[in-house]
C-alpha positions in Angstrom: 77.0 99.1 74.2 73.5 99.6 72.7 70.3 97.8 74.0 69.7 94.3 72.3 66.5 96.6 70.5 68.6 99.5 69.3 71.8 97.8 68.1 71.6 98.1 64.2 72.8 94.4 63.9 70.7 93.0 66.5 67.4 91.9 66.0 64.4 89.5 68.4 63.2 86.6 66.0 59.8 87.2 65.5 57.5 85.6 67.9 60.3 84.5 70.1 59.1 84.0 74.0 61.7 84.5 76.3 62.1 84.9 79.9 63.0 88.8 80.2 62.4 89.5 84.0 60.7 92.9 83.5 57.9 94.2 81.6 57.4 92.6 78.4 53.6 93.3 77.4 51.5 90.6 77.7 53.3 88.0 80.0 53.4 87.3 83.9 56.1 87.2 85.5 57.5 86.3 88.7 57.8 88.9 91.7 60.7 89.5 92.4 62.3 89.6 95.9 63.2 93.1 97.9 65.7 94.8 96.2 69.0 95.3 98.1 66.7 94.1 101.4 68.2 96.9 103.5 71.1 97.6 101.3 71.9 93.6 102.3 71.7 94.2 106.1 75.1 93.9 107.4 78.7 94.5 106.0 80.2 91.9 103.8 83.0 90.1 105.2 86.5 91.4 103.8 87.1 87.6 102.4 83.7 87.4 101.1 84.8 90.8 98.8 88.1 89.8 98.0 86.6 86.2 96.8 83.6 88.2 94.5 86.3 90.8 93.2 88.5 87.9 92.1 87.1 84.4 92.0 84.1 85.4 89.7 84.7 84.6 86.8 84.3 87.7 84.3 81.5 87.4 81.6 84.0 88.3 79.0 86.8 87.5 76.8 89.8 88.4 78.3 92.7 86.1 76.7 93.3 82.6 74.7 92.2 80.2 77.7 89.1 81.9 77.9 88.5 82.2 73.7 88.5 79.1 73.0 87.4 75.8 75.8 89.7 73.5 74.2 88.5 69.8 74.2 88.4 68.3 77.5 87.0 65.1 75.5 88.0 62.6 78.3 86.1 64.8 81.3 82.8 64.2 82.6 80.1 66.7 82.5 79.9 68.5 86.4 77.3 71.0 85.4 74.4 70.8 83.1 71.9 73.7 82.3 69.5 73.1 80.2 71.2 71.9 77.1 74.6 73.0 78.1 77.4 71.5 79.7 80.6 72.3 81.6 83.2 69.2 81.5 85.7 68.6 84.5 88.5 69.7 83.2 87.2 72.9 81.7 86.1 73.6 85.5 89.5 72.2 87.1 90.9 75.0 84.7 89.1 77.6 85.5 89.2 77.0 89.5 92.6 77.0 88.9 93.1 80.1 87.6 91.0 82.1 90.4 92.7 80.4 93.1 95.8 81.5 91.6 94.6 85.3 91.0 93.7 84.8 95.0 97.0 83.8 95.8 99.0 86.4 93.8 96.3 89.4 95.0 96.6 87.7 98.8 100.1 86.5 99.2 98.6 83.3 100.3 99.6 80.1 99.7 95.8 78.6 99.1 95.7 74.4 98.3 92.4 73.5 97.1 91.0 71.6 100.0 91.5 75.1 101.8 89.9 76.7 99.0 86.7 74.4 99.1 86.0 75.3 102.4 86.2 78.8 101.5 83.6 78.6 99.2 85.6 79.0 96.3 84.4 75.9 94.4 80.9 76.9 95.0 81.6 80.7 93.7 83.1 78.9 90.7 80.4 76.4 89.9 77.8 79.6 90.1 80.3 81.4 87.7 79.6 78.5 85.1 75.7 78.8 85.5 75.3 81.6 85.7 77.1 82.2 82.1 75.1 79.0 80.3 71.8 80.8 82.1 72.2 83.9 80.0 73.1 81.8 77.0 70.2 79.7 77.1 67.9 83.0 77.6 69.9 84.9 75.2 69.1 81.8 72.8 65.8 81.7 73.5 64.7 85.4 73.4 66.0 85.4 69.4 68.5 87.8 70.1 70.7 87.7 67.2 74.0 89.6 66.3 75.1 90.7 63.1 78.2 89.5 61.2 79.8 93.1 61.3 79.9 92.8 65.2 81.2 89.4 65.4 84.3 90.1 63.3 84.8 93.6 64.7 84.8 92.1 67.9 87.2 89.4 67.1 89.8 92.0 65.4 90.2 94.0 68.8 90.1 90.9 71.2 93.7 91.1 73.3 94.5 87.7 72.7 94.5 88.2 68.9 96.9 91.0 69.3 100.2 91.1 67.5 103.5 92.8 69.3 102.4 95.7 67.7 99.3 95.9 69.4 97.5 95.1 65.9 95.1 92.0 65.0 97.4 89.2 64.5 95.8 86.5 61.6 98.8 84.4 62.5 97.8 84.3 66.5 94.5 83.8 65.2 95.1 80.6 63.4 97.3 79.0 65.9 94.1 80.0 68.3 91.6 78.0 66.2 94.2 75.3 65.6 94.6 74.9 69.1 91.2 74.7 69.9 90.1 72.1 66.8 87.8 75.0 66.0 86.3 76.2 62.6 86.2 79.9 62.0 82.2 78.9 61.4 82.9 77.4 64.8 84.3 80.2 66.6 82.9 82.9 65.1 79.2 81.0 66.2 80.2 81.3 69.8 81.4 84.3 69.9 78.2 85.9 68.5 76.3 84.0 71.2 78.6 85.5 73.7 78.0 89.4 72.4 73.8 88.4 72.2 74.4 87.5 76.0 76.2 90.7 77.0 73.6 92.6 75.4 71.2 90.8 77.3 72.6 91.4 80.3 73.4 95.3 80.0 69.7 95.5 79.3 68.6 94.3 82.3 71.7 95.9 84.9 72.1 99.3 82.9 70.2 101.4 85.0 70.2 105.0 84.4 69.0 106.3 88.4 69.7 105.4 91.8 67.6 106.6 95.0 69.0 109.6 96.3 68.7 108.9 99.8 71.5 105.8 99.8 73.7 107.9 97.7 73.5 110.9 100.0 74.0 108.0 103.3 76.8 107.0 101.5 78.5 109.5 100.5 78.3 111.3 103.5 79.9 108.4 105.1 82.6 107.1 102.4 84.1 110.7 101.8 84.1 111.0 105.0 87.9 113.2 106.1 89.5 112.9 109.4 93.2 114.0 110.6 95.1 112.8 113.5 98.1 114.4 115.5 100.4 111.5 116.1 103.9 110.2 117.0 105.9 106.9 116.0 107.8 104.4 118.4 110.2 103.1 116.0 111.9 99.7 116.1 115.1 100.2 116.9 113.8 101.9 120.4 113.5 98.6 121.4 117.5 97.5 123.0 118.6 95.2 125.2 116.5 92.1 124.4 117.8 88.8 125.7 118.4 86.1 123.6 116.0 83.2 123.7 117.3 79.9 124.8 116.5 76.3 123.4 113.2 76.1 125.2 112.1 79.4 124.1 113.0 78.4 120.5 111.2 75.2 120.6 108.2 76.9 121.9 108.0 79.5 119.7 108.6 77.2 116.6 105.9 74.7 118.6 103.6 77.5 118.0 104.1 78.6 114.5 105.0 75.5 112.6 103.0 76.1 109.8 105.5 79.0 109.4 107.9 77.0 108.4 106.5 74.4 106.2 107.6 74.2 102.9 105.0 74.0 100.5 104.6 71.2 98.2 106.4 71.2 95.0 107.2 69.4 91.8 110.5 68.5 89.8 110.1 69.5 86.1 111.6 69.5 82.7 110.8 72.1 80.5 111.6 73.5 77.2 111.0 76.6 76.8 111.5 78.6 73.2 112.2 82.4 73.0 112.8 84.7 69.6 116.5 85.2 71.5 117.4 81.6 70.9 117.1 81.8 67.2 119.4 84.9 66.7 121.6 83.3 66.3 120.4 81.8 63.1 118.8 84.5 61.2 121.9 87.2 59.3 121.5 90.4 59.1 123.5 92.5 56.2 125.3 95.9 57.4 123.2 97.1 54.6 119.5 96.1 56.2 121.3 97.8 59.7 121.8 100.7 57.5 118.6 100.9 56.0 116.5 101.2 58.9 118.5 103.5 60.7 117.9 106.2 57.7 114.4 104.8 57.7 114.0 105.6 61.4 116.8 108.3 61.7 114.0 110.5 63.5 114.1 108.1 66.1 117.3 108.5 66.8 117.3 112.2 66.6 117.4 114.6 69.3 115.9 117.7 67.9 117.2 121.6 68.6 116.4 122.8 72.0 116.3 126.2 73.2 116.2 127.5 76.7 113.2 130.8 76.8 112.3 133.3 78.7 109.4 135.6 78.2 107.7 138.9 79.0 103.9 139.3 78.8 101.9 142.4 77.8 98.2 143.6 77.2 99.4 145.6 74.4 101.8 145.4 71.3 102.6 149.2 72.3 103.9 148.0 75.6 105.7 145.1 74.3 107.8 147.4 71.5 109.4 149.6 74.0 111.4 145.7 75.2 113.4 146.1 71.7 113.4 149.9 71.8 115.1 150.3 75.4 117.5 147.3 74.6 118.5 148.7 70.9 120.3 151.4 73.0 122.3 149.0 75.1 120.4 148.1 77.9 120.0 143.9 78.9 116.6 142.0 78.9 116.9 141.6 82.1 117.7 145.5 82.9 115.0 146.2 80.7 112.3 143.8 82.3 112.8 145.2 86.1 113.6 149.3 85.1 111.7 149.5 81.9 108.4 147.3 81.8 109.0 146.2 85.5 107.7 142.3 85.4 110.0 139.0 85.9 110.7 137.3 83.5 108.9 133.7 83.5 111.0 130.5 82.6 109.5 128.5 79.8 112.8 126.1 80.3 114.6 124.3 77.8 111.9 123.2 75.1 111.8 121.8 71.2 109.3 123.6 68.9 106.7 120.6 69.6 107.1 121.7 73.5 106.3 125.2 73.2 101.9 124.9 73.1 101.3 128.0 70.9 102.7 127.7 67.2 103.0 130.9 66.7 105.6 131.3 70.1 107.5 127.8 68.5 108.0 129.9 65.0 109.2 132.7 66.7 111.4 131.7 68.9 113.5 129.3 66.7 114.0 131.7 64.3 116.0 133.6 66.2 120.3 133.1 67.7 121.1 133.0 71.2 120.7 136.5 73.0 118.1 137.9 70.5 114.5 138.7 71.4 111.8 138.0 69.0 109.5 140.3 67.7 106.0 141.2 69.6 103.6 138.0 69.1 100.0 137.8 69.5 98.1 135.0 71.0 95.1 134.8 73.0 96.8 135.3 76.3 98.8 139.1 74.7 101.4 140.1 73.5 104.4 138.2 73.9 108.5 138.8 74.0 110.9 135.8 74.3 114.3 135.6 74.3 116.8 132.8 73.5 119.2 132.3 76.7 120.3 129.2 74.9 120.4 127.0 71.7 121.1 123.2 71.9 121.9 122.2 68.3 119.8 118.5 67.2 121.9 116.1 67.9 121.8 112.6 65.9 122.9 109.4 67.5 125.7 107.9 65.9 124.7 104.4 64.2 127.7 102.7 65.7 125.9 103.4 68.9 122.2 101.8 68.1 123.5 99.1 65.5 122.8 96.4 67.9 119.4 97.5 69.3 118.4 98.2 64.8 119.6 94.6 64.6 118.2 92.9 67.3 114.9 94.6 66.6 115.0 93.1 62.7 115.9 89.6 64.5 113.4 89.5 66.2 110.4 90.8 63.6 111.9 87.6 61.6 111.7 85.1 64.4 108.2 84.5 64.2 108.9 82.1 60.8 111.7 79.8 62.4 109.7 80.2 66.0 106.6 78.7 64.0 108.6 75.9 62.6 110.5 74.8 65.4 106.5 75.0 67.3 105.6 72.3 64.6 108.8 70.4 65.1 107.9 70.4 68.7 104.3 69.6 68.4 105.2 66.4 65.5 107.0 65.1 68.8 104.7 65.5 71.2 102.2 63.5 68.5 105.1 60.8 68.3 105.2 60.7 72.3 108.9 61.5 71.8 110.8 62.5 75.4 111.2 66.0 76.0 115.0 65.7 75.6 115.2 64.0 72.3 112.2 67.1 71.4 114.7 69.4 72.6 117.6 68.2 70.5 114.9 68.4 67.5 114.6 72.2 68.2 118.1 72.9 69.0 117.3 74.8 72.5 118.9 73.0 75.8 116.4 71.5 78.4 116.1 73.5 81.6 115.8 70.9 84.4 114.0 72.3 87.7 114.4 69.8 90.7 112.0 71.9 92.6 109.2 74.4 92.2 106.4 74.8 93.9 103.0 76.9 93.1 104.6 80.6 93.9 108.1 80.2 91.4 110.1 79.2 94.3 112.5 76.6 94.9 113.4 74.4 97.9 114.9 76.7 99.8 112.0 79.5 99.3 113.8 81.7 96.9 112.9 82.6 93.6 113.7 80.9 90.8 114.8 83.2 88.1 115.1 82.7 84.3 111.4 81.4 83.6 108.8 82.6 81.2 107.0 85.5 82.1 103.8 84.1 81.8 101.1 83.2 84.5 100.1 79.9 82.2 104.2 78.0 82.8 103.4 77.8 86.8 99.4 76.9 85.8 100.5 74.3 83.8 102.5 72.8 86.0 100.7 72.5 88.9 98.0 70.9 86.4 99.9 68.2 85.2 100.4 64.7 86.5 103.9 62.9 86.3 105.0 62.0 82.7 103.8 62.5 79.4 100.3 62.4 79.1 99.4 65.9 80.0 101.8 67.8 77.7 101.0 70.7 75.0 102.4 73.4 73.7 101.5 77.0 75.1 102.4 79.8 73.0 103.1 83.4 73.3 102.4 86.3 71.0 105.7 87.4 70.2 106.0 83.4 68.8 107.9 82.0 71.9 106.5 79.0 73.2 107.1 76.5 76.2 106.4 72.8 76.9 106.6 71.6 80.6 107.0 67.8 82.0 106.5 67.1 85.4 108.9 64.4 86.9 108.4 64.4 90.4 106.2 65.6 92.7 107.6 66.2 96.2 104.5 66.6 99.0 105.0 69.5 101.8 107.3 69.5 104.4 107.8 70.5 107.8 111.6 71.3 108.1 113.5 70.1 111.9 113.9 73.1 114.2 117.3 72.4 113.3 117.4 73.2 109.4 115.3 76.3 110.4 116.5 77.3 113.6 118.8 80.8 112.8 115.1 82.0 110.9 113.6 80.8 114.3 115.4 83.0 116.1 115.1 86.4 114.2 111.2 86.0 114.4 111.3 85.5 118.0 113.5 88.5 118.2 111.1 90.1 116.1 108.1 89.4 117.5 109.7 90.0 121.3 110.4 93.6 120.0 107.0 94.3 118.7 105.4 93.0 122.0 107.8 95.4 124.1 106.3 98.1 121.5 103.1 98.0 121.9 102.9 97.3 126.1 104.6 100.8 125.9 102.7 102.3 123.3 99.6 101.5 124.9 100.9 102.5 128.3 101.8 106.0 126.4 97.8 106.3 124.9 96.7 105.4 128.4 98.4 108.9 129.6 96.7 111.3 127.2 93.7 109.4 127.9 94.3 110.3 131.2 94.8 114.0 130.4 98.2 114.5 129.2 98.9 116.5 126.1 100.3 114.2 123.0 103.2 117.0 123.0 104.2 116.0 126.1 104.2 112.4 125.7 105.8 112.6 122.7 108.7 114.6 124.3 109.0 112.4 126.9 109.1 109.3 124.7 112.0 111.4 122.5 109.9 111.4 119.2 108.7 113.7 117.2 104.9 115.5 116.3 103.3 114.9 113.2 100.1 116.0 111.5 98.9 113.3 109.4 97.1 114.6 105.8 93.1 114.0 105.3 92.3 110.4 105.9 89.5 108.5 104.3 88.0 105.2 105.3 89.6 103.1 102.3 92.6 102.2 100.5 95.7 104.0 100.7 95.5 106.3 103.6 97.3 109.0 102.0 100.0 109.6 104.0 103.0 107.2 104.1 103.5 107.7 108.0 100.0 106.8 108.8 99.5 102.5 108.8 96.0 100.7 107.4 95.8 99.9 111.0 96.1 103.2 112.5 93.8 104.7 110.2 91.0 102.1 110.9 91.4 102.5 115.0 91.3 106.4 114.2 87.4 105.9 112.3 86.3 103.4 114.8 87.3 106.5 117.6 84.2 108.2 118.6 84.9 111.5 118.6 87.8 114.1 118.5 90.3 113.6 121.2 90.5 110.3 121.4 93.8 108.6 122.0 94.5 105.4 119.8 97.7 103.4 119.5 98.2 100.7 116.5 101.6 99.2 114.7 102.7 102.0 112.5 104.9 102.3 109.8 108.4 101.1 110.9 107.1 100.6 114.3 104.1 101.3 116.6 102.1 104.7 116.7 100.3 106.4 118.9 97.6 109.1 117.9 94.8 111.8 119.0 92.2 112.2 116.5 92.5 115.7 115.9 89.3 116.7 113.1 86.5 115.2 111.6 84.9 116.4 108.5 81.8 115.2 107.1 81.8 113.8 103.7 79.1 115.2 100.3 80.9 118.8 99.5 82.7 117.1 96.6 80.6 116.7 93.2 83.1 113.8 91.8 83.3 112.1 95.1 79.2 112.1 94.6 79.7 111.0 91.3 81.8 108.1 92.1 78.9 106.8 95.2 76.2 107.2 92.4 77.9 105.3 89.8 78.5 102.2 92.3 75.1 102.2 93.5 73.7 101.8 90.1 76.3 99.0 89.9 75.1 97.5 92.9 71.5 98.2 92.3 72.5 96.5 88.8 74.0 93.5 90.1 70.8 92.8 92.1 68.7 93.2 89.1 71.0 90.6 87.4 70.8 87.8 90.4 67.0 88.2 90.6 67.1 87.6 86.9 69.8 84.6 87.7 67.2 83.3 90.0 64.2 83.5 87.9 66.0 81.4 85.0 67.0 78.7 87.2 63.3 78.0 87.9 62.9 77.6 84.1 66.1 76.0 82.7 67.1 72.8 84.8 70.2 73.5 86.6 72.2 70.1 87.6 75.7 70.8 89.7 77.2 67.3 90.7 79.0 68.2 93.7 80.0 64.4 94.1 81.8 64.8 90.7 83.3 67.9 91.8 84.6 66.5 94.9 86.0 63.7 93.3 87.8 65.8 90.7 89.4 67.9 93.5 90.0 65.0 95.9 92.5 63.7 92.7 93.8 67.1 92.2 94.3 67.7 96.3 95.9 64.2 96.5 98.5 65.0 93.4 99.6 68.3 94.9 100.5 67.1 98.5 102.2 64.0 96.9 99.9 61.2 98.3 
């Protein structure tokens, strides 16, 4: 995206002071503090990451619930700046859905008073500011965006996107209808939204980074090393006793929290897809028909052929194929006696998979066993011969009649979907029970005696059958018991859902009794991966003391391996090679060094076999220089973050905020 000065439809209002950080002519501005002081002395914790790569929340538009802050009329204002304001249940939204992005990306169960302490309530609050910061300067330095822009930018947004992947005027107005916004409305904040995001790539789009971090760091992220390594798997782990009674209640002593079951809430909901109304829209053979001939291509295999070919620098050369088979000789005679090459495959292709035209035309016009005539290309001259023809083949309609007529269903469910959404909306407004709104509709109530926060049930298994949609488990887990909380959340194929909460059940922490077979497999399993490592680390203990790996290995009755390159993040690149054992292997000091960590399917033990030093590769470079401008970016942006807190108020009532979350704590473990 352009500078806020280049962009054609972006203008400064004349005169307009603003607080730009750097270099406008004529003002004074605050010093800044170091940059990157050290390159922030010390490395991030992997929780502190994991909370910045998901708890932030994005400066942009990225679906319906962030489009448009609906009402929130009966919330108190938690954070002022300047003249803006974030209300409590706009923030009890949005903490909501970060702590459930942490969740799904952790496989944690996080409750919010956990989450406080983590700091996720702060990171969230700082989200806020930050955003209303870069309004009010974006405000304030005149930075204005043209009508063009705004609309564009509305036509592409995701949330405004039809089935079809298209901008969807019907989405659109259920969006602003939703809301209680005017287009006027919307289409204001939005272009106060796109003003800011200029702002801000002006300030954190650098174009250069110091060449001495990005050589440090590359040299240490890319970074290779390879191991030489065996595995102790599981199952060479027999004869374990079996725990009695007091080894049970010990064990389940220790890890109660194991065991609990989470909290979780008894619901009602009514939830409305385009295959409940099938049943209600006709389809005539003759519409079937129709679209089959109008989309008979689609169901059309076309002709296949299976090729060979011989390649020559000259058409001379490539003449004497047909000459020496036009007096009997095979293509296959010819290619090893005659022109002496092997033929090369090309497989069983279409015209459209064969990438030269001129080889496609060929080719097909010829029968099985023929050879084509000498064709040029850029690569020589070229002989093909058919081995095979596959005659197109066209899928009977009988066959596709109900996918054609499901497909037409469904393109005309959005009208009835859009009724029966009004239906169901005229009976929320009359504060009519969800059962009498389901009879309205004519779709069954589904009754849930107990979910909790991850889709599961009582017992801790999934509950299946419920909308695909992140917003059905979010709602729920927002709502108090009864009525007042409902709405109706829609999708964009026109399905919509409306969920009730009856009950809510606090957690639990089952008897050993109820839990008492589950009990015993852990012990088993966690006996077994004790005996593992006391003799994996016995075995690393030898080839420290100057046995060879092979010989331990053989000993132990496993097997060498050679693990691929490792590199010091993510996947390691070799599925026989754990996170864990790749980490002990770059904390070793130098080659040689015996390691042993749980491995895949068991424990492993390893020599560190090569190190090789990171910088040859030019993307790997390319990758460290773009994230250090990204860093180096993000600093610029949070010394510009502090600098406009010393000049627009900031006001964050934590007392509010812990109030609002007490409440919300309280509901979910049922007090």
């Amino acid at each position: 995206m352009p500078a806020p000065e280049s962009h054609p439809y972006i203008a400064g209002r004349p005169g307009a002071a603003a607080p730009f950080p750097f270099g406008r002519a004529g003002t004074q501005q605050p010093d800044p503090p170091h940059m990157l002081q050290d390159i922030r002395k010390g490395a991030r914790s992997w929780l502190g990451i994991v909370l910045a790569c998901i708890l932030i929340p994005p400066f942009a538009i990225v679906g319906v619930e962030y489009v448009f802050r609906d009402g929130f009329s009966r919330a108190e204002a938690v954070i002022e700046v300047g003249e803006q304001e974030v209300l409590g249940r706009e923030f009890q939204r949005a903490f909501r859905e970060r702590l459930d992005a942490l969740n799904r990306r952790s496989g944690a169960s996080v409750d919010y008073r956990t989450a406080k302490t983590m700091g996720v309530v702060d990171i969230v609050a700082d989200g806020f500011v930050r955003e209303a910061l870069y309004r009010q300067a974006t405000r304030d330095a005149g930075i204005m965006v043209g009508d063009p822009v705004v609309r564009e930018a509305v036509r592409t947004m995701e949330a405004f996107r039809g089935v079809d992947g298209k901008f969807d005027a019907q989405l659109y107005r259920r969006g602003l209808e939703s809301a209680q916004m005017s287009e006027p409305e919307f289409l204001d904040s939005q272009r106060t939204e796109i003003a800011a995001q200029y702002l801000i790539q002006g300030i954190a789009g650098i174009e250069a980074a110091p060449a001495a971090i990005v050589d440090t760091i590359d040299r240490y992220r890319n970074e290779r090393r390879r191991a030489t390594f065996f595995i102790l798997r599981d199952s060479s782990i027999t004869g374990l006793p079996a725990p009695d009674k007091a080894q049970l209640a010990e064990f389940y002593d220790k890890h109660k929290a194991r065991y609990t079951l989470p909290p979780n809430r008894a619901v009602s909901a009514l939830i409305v897809l385009p295959e409940d109304v099938f049943g209600r829209i006709p389809v005539a053979d003759s519409e079937i028909l129709a679209a089959y001939q109008r989309d008979k291509a689609k169901y059309t295999t076309p002709e296949r052929r299976t090729l060979r070919q011989l390649l020559f620098t000259s058409e001379e050369d490539a003449r004497k194929v047909a000459a020496a088979m036009a007096g009997g000789r095979s293509f296959d005679t010819v290619a090893k006696e005659v022109v002496k090459q092997e033929p090369l495959s090309l497989g069983t292709v279409a015209a459209d998979g064969l990438p030269i035209p001129e080889l496609a035309g060929a080719a097909f016009a010829r029968r099985a066993g023929e050879i084509t005539e000498p064709v040029r290309t850029p690569l020589g001259w070229h002989i093909l011969i058919v081995d095979k023809v596959e005659p197109a083949k066209v899928t009977p309609l009988e066959k596709v009649r109900a996918d054609i007529e499901e497909a037409i269903k469904r393109k005309r469910a959005g009208a009835i979907l859009d009724g029966l959404r009004e239906e169901a909306d005229d009976g929320l407004g009359a504060d009519l029970p969800l059962d009498r709104i389901a009879e309205q509709v004519g779709v069954k109530l589904q009754r849930i005696p107990a979910i909790d926060s991850s889709g599961r049930d009582a017992t801790g298994k999934t509950i299946g059958g419920l909308p695909d949609d992140p917003r059905f488990l979010q709602r729920i887990f927002e709502q108090d018991v009864g009525r007042d909380d409902r709405d109706v959340l829609d999708r964009k194929d026109g399905a919509f859902f409306i969920v009730e909460v009856d009950r809510i059940a606090p957690s639990r922490t089952p008897a050993l009794e109820e839990v008492e077979e589950r009990v015993a497999k852990n012990w088993a399993a966690d006996a077994r991966t004790r005996a593992l490592k006391t003799r994996a680390d016995a075995l690393a203990q030898r080839i420290r003391a100057g046995a060879g790996i092979e010989e331990v290995a053989k000993a132990a009755g496993a097997g060498i391996k050679n693990s691929a390159p490792l590199n010091r993040y993510g996947a390691t690149g070799d599925p026989d090679v754990s996170g864990g054992l790749r980490d002990a292997l770059f904390e070793a000091g130098a080659t040689g060094a015996a390691v042993a960590r749980p491995g895949v399917n068991g424990y492993s033990v390893a020599v560190l076999a090569a190190i090789k030093t990171g910088g040859d590769a030019q993307e790997n470079r390319r990758a460290v220089l773009d994230g250090v401008k990204a860093e180096i970016g993000q600093e610029l942006l949070t010394q510009y973050s502090a600098m406009l807190r010393r000049i627009y108020p900031v006001r964050i009532d934590r007392n509010g905020i812990d109030r609002l979350f007490s409440r919300a704590a309280q509901r979910e473990q049922g007090y």
